[in-house]
N, C-alpha and C positions, 0 to 999 in steps of 0.2 A: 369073642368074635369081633366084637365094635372094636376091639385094641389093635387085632391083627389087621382089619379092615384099616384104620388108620394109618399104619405102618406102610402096609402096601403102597396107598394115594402118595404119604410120603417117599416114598422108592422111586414111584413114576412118576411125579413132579420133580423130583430132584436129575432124573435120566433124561427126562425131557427139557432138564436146565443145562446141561452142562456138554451140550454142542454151542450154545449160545453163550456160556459161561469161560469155552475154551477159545472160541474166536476172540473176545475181550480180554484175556489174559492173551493170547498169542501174539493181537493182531494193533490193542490198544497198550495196554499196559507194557509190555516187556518193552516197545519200542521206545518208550519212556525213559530208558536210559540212555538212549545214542544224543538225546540232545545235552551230554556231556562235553561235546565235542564244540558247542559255543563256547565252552572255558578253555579251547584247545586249539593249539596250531594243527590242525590234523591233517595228517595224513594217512591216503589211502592204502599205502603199502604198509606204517606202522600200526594201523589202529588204532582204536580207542584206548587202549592201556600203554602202547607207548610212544604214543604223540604228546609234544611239549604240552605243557600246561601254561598259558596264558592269562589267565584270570578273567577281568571285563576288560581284555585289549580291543574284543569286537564291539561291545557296548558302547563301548566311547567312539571308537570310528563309528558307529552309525550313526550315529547323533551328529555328530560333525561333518559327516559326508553329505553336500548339498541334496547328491541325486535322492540320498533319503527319505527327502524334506519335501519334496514332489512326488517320490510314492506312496509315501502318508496323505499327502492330499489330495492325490489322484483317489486310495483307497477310500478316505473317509466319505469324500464325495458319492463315489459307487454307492457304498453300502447306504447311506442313508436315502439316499434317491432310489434305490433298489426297495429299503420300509417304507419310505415314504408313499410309491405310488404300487409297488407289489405287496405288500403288505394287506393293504386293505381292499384291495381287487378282488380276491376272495372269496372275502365276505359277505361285497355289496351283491355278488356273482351267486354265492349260498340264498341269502337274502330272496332273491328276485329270482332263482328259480323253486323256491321253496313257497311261493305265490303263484304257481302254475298248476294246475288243476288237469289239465291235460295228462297222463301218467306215460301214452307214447312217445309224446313230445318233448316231455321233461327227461326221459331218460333219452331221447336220441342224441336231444342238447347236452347231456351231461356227457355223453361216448364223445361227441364231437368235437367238446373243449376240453376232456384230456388226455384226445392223441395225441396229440405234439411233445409230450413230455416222453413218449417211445421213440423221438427222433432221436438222433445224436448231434450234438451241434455242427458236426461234420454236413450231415442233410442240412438241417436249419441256415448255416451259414451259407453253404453253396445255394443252395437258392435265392435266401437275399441277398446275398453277392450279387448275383446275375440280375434280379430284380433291382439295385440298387445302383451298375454299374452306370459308366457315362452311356453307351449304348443301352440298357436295359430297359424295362417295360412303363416304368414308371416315368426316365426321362423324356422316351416315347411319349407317354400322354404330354409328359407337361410342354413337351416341342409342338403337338399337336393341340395345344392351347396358346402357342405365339410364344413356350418363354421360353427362356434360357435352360440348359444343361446345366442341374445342380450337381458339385462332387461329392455325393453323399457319405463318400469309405475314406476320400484324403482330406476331408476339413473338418479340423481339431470341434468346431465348433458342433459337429450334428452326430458326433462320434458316443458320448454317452447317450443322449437322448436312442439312438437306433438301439443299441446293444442291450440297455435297459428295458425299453418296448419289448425286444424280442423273447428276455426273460418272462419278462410280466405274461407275455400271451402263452409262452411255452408252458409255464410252468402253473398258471393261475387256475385250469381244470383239475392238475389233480391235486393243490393245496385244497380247494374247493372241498373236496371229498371230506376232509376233516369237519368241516365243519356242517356239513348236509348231515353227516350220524352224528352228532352233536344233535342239531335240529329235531331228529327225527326221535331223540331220548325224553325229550319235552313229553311231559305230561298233556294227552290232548283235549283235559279238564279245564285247564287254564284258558285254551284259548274259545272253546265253549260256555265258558263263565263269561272274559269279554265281550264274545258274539252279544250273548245274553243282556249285558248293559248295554251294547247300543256300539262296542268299540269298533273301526274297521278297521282294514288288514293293514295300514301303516299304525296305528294306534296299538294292536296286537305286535306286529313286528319292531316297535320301538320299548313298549313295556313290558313283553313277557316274554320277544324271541332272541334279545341283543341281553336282557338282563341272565339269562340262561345259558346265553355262550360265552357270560362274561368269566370262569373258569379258563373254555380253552382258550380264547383270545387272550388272556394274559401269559399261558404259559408260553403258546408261540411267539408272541412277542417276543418275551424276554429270550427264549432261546434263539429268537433268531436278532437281536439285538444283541446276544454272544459272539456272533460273527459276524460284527460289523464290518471286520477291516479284511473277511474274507470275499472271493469269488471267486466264480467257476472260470478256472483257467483257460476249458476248452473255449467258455461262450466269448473270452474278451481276446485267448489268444488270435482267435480264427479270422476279425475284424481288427486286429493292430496291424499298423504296419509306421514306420518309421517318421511319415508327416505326421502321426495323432500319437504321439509315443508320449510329447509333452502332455496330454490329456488323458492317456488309455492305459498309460503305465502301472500297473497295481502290484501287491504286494507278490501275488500270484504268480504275476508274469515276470517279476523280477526274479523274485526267487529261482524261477525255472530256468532265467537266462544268466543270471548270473552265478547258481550256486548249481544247477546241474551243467550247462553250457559250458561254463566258464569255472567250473572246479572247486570255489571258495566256497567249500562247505560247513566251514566253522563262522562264518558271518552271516548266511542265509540260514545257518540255524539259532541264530543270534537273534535275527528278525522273526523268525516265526515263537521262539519264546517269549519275546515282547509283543508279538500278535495274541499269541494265548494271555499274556498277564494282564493286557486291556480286555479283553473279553471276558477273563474270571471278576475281574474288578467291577464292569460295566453290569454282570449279572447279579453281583452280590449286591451288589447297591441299588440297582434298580428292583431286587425282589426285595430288600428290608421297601422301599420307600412302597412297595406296590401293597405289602402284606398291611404295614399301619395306615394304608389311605382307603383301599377297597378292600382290603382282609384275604386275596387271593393269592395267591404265590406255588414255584414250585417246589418249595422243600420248605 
């Protein structure tokens, strides 16, 4: 009876894997072959099997093509300023509502900081467009303070810093979520033992509630240090425009202008292969260094 009962569980685990087991073969893996066609002059009328074969003729023009050379730095910039100040927002966000006591409060706060990530940047941007414009609400006050009309959307200079921001705030309620059930997995013996010596709630929350998330904080890390050199297309497309192209340029928006736009699909899949080969690289080496220094990692 125990054997056939085992069997079954296995049936229905296995039934219940393999809608999520087909998306990943359909939707991840098989597409895994088209990036063939960065070894290939390709064309859209020949196909993948008989379009020339070129070898690394795109590899080497990317490298050698200037404009390259400023969307690698345009990306890398992004991404790290994206960990640098999204990254940890989060956490201090988990942190400091995980000190509130209030339980309607805490959760009205917790709905309120992550609607925004049901916007679409379509909403997102049109708003602070309008908010950010030379007429907008913002110029308005600062005109109604004596000063000048800042151009918030055509100077290269204020261009990452807004679209950054807008990330971090969009997105910071529901990464937050991770780590609130993280939080909430803590044994609440530990912090009842501190209470007991004498600890208070920053003394709790630096020894017993940072050392207990220190699991998930490393994996998202490292996976989101995967995709340093990525970004969401819609949040940087929708705030480019041709004065901040020198600063707002990324690998994202290139690609879409020049390998959808502009046809040259065998060089923008060129670039997105060398995007993957810095991210498997940056992940392998930052989880050996992460696994022999604090013993966490994700594989």
């Amino acid at each position: 009876m125990f054997r056939k009962a085992k069997s079954i569980d296995a049936l229905v685990l296995t039934l219940l894997a393999l809608p999520a087991i087909a998306h990943f073969v359909i939707f991840k893996y098989i597409p895994l072959f088209g990036n063939l066609i960065a070894f290939q002059e390709y064309n859209i009328f020949s196909g993948v099997f008989h379009s020339k074969w070129v070898g690394f003729k795109h590899f080497i023009f990317m490298f050698q093509y200037a404009e390259f050379i400023m969307v690698l730095r345009n990306s890398l910039k992004f991404g790290l300023y994206s960990i640098l100040f999204g990254f940890p927002a989060p956490l201090l966000l988990a942190l400091l509502l995980n000190e509130i006591r209030l339980s309607w409060f805490k959760r009205t706060t917790q709905t309120l900081l992550y609607l925004p990530h049901f916007l679409s940047w379509v909403i997102v941007g049109g708003i602070f467009t309008d908010l950010l414009a030379r007429g907008g609400l913002i110029n308005q006050g600062l005109a109604g303070l004596g000063m000048e009309p800042v151009s918030f959307l055509t100077e290269p200079r204020y261009f990452l810093g807004i679209v950054i921001s807008l990330g971090v705030w969009k997105e910071v309620g529901w990464s937050m979520i991770i780590y609130l059930a993280a939080i909430a997995g803590i044994n609440p013996n530990l912090y009842e033992a501190a209470m007991v010596d004498g600890a208070g709630r920053w003394k709790r929350a630096w020894h017993i509630t940072l050392p207990s998330l220190m699991p998930a904080i490393v994996v998202l890390l490292l996976l989101r240090i995967g995709h340093i050199l990525d970004a969401n297309v819609e949040q940087v497309l929708f705030f480019l425009n041709p004065l901040v192209r020198e600063v707002g340029d990324v690998f994202d928006t290139y690609v879409y202008r020049v390998g959808l736009m502009g046809g040259q699909y065998s060089y923008t899949t060129a670039i997105g292969l060398f995007k993957a080969f810095v991210g498997v690289l940056l992940v392998v080496g930052l989880n050996t260094l992460s696994r022999r220094t604090t013993g966490e990692s994700i594989y």
